[in-house]
C-alpha positions in Angstrom: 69.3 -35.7 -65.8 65.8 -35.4 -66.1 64.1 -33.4 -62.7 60.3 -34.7 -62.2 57.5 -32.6 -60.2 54.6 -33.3 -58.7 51.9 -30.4 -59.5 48.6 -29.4 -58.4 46.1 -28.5 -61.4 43.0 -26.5 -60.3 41.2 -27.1 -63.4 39.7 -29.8 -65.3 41.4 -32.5 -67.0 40.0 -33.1 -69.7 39.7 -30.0 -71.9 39.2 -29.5 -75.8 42.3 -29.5 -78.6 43.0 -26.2 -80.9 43.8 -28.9 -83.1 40.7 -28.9 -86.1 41.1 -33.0 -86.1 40.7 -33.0 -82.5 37.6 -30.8 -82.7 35.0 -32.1 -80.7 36.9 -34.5 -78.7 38.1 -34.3 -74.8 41.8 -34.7 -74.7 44.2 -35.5 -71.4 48.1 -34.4 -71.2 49.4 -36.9 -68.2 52.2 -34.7 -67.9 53.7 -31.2 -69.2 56.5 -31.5 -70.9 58.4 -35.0 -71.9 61.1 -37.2 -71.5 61.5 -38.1 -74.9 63.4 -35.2 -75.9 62.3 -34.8 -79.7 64.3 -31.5 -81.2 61.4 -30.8 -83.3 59.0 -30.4 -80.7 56.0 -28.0 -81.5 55.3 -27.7 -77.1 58.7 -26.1 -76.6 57.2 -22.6 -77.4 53.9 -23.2 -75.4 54.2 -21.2 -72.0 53.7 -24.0 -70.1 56.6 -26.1 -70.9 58.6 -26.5 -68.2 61.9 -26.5 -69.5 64.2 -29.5 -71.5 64.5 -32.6 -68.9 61.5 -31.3 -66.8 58.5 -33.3 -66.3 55.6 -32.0 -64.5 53.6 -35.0 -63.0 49.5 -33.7 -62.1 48.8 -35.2 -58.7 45.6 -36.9 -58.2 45.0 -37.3 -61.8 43.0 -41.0 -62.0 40.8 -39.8 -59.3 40.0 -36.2 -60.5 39.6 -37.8 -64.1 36.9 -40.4 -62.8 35.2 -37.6 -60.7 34.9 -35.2 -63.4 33.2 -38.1 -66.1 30.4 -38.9 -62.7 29.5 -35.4 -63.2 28.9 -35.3 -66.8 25.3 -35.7 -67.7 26.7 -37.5 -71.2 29.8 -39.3 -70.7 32.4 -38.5 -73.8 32.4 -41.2 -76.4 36.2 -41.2 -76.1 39.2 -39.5 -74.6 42.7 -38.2 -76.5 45.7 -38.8 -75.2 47.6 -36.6 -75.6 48.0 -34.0 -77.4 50.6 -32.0 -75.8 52.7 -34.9 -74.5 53.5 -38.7 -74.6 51.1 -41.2 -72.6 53.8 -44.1 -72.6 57.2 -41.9 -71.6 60.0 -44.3 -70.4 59.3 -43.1 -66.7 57.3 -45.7 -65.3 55.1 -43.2 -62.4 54.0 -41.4 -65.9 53.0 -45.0 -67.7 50.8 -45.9 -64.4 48.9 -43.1 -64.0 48.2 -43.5 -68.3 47.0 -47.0 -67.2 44.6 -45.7 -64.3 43.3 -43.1 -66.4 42.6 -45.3 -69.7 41.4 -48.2 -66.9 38.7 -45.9 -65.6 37.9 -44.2 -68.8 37.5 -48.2 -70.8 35.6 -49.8 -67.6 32.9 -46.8 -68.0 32.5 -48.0 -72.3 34.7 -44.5 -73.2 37.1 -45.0 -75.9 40.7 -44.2 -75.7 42.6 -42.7 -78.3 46.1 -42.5 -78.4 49.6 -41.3 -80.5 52.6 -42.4 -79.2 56.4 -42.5 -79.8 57.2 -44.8 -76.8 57.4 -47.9 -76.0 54.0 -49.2 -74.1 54.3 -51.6 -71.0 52.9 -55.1 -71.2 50.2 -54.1 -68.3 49.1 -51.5 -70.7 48.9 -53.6 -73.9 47.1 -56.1 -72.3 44.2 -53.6 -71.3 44.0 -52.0 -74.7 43.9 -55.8 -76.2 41.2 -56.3 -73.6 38.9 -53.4 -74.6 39.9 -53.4 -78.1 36.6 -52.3 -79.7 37.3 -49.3 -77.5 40.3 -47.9 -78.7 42.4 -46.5 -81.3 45.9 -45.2 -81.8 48.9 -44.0 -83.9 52.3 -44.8 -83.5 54.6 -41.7 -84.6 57.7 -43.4 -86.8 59.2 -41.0 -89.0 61.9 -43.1 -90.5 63.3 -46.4 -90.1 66.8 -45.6 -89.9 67.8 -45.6 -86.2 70.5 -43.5 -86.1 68.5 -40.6 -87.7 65.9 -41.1 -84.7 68.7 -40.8 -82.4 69.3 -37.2 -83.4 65.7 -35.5 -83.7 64.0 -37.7 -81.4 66.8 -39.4 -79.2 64.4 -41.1 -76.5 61.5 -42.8 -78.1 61.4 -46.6 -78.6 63.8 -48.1 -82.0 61.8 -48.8 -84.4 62.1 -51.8 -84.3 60.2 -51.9 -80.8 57.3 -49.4 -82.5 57.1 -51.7 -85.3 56.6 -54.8 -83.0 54.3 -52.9 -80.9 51.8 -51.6 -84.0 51.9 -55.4 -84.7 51.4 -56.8 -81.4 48.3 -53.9 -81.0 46.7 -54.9 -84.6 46.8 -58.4 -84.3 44.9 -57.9 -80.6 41.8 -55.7 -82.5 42.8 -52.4 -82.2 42.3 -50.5 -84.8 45.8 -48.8 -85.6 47.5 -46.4 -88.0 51.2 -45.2 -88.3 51.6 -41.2 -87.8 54.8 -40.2 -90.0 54.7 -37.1 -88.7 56.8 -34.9 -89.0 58.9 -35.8 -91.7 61.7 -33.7 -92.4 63.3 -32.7 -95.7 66.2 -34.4 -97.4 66.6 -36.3 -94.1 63.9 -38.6 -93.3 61.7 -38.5 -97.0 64.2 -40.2 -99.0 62.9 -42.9 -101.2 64.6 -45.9 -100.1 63.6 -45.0 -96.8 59.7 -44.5 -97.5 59.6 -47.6 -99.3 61.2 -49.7 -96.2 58.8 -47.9 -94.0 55.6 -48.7 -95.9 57.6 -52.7 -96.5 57.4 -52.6 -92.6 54.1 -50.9 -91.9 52.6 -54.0 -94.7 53.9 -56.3 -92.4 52.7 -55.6 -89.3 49.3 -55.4 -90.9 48.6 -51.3 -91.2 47.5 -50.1 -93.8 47.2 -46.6 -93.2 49.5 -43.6 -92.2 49.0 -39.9 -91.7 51.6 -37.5 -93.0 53.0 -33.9 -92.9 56.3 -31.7 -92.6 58.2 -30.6 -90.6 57.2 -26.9 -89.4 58.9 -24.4 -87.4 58.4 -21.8 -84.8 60.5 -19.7 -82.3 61.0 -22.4 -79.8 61.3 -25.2 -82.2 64.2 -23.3 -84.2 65.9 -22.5 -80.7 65.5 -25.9 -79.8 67.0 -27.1 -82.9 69.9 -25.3 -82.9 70.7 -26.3 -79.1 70.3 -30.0 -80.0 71.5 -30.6 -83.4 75.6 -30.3 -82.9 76.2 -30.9 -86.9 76.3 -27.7 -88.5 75.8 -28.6 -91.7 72.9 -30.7 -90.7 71.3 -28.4 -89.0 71.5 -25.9 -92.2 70.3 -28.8 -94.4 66.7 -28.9 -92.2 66.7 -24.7 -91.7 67.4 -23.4 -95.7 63.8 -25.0 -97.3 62.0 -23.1 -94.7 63.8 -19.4 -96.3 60.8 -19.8 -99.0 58.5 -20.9 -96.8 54.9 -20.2 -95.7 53.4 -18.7 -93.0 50.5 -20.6 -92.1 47.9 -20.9 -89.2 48.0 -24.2 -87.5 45.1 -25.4 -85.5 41.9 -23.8 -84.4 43.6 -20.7 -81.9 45.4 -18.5 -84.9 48.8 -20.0 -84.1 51.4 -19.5 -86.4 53.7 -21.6 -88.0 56.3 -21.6 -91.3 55.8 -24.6 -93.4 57.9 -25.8 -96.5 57.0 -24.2 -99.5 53.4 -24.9 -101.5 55.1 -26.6 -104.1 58.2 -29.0 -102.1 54.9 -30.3 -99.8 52.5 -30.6 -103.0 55.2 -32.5 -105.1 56.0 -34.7 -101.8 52.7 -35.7 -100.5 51.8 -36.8 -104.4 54.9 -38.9 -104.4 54.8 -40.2 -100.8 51.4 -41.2 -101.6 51.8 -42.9 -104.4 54.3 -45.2 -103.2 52.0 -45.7 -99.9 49.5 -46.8 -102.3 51.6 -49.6 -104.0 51.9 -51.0 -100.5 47.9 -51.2 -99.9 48.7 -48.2 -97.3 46.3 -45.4 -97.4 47.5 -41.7 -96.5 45.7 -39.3 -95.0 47.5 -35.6 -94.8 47.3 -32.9 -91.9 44.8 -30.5 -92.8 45.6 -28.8 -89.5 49.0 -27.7 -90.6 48.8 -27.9 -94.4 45.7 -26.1 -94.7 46.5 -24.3 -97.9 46.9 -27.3 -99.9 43.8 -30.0 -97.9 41.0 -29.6 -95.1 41.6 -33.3 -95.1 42.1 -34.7 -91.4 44.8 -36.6 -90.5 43.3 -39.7 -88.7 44.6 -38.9 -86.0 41.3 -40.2 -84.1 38.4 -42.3 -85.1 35.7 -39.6 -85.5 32.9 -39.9 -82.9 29.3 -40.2 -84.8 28.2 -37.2 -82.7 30.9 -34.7 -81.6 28.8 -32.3 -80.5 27.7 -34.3 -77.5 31.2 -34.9 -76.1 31.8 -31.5 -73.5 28.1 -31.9 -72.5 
């Protein structure tokens, strides 16, 4: 059952990433930790995750947020969320206080930029459809096979909703991309699958999609072994990463193991080329593939003048 807590936070809101694509730009967690419950998630070795089925809710958070932009001499061009959890959770107190904050942040002309497994409330879409010019967003679908979602990430929205959604979202003006991210070996980067993917993404009108692997730490092993009950499963996703590589990920010397140089070079050629033959343009994570690109990942629409954002 998941427990919900209401939290005091004595410092600001809206902070900077350790993420390189994220460099530059203030981002927002509503909440620490997240209902969604995917096994692979990199936040399960931060020290401030609160535990599997814990949400911490921030009290005050629309007004704080709106206080803290009236003291900034140069308001941010646009805000992240979020970078540490999901914006549009199925708990409905966690998709209000997303609305107030991207409400207050949109009525002030400051973008809001957004990845999101979940499935977005009808309120919500209708403000980002309203300010459309102002915001951007990804919607993380790794596969199209529902059953596979189940396992590794058991309580985002089907993909058929995600699908609907990044149509619904493009067809109001906002400019949107899918985040296949992260694919796992052998399991979700089979080519039938890809194919239908990019089929899907054509359809709903996207026609781009950031990519990368699967990679592992501590917590996301410990968390994989807790949730994935088929053995042989589980050793299918573990036994690439034996010959893996140990790379920093981000911008604070975090470490992480990624597939080996060659598997990820031979897939992101491949995946790319049959994204291409869709009209769909990739763009890789430089953040956590940063011996093969410095590429970023599109996760945001880059601001014309970063360096103005914290002022």
């Amino acid at each position: 059952m998941l427990k919900i807590i209401a939290k005091q936070r004595k410092t600001n809101f809206l902070t900077p990433s350790g993420l390189r694509c994220l460099a530059g730009l203030p981002t927002v967690n509503i909440t620490a930790g997240c209902s969604h419950g995917c096994v692979y998630c990199y936040t399960r070795g931060y020290s401030i995750y609160p535990g599997d089925n814990v949400i911490e809710i921030y009290e005050d958070m629309p007004r704080r947020i709106a206080d803290e932009i009236d003291r900034k001499r140069i308001k941010p061009a646009a805000v992240y969320f979020c970078p540490s959890c999901d914006p549009f959770q199925s708990v409905d107190q966690i998709q209000q206080i997303s609305f107030e904050v991207m409400k207050i942040l949109l009525e002030q002309n400051i973008g809001v930029q957004f990845v999101t497994k979940g499935e977005i409330r009808e309120d919500i879409l209708g403000l980002l459809g309203k300010y459309a010019n102002l915001v951007c967003g990804q919607f993380g679908i790794t596969c199209v096979d529902d059953n596979i979602r189940q396992i590794v990430e058991p309580k985002t929205a089907t993909v058929t909703k995600k699908l609907s959604q990044l149509k619904h979202l493009i067809d109001m003006g906002v400019a949107m991309c899918i985040r296949c991210d992260p694919l796992i070996y052998e399991l979700t980067d089979g080519n039938d699958q890809l194919e239908q993917l990019f089929a899907e993404t054509t359809k709903a009108g996207c026609r781009e999609a950031a990519i990368s692997y699967l990679f592992l730490r501590p917590g996301i092993i410990k968390s994989l072994r807790a949730n994935i009950k088929n053995t042989k499963l589980l050793q299918r996703i573990l036994e690439p990463y034996c010959h893996g590589e140990q790379l920093t990920v981000g911008l604070k010397n975090s470490r992480g193991t990624m597939l080996p140089i060659n598997i990820r070079k031979a897939r992101f050629e491949r995946i790319t080329q049959m994204a291409e033959k869709h009209g769909i343009k990739v763009h890789i994570c430089g953040c956590k593939n940063n011996d093969i690109t410095h590429e970023f990942c599109h996760i945001i629409r880059r601001p014309e003048e970063p360096k103005d954002l914290f002022v």
